[in-house]
C-alpha positions in Angstrom: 111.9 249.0 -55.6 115.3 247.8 -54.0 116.8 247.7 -57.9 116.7 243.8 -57.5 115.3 241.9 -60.4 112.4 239.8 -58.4 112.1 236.0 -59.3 109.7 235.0 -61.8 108.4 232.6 -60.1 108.2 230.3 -63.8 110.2 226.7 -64.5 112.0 229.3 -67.6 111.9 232.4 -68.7 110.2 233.4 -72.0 108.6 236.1 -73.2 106.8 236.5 -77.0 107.4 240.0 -78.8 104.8 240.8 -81.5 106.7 244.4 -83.9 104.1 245.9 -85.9 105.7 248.5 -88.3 103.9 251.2 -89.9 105.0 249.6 -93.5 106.1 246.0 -94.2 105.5 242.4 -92.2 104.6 242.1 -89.1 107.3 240.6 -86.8 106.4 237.5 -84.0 109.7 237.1 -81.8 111.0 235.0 -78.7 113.3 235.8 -76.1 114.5 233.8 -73.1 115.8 236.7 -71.6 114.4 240.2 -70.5 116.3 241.6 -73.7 115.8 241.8 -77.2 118.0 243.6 -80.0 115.2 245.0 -82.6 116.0 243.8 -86.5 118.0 246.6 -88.5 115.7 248.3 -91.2 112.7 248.5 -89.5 110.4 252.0 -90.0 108.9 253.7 -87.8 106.3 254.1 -86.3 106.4 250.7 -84.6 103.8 248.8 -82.5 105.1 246.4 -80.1 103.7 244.1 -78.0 105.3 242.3 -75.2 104.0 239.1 -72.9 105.2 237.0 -70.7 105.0 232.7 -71.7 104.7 231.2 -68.0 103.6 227.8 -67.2 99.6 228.4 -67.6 99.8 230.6 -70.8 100.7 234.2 -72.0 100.1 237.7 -69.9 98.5 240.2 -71.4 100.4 242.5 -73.5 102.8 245.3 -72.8 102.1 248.0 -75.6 104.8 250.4 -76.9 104.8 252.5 -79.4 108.0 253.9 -80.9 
């Protein structure tokens, strides 16, 4: 609300991002930050899926479709 990223609240942070393209292998990536350059030559359309690794397990996902 303020523009102020709130704490997590985890020991790290991690997230697992899951790129689904219309043509070719899926994707499975990690980040340890809340940013994530996408590979070069991927097609669209793309399917992407975004959770959150905390210290009991995964969120559910984030969908985006691009």
């Amino acid at each position: 609300v303020d523009g102020v990223d709130a704490p997590l609240g985890e020991e790290t942070e991690a997230y697992q991002v899951r790129i689904v393209p219309a043509a070719g292998a899926v994707l499975e990536l990690a980040a340890t930050e809340a940013g994530l350059p996408l590979p070069a030559g991927l097609n669209g359309p793309l399917s992407i899926e975004l959770r959150q690794a905390g210290d009991h397990g995964l969120s559910q996902p984030a969908r985006l479709t691009l």
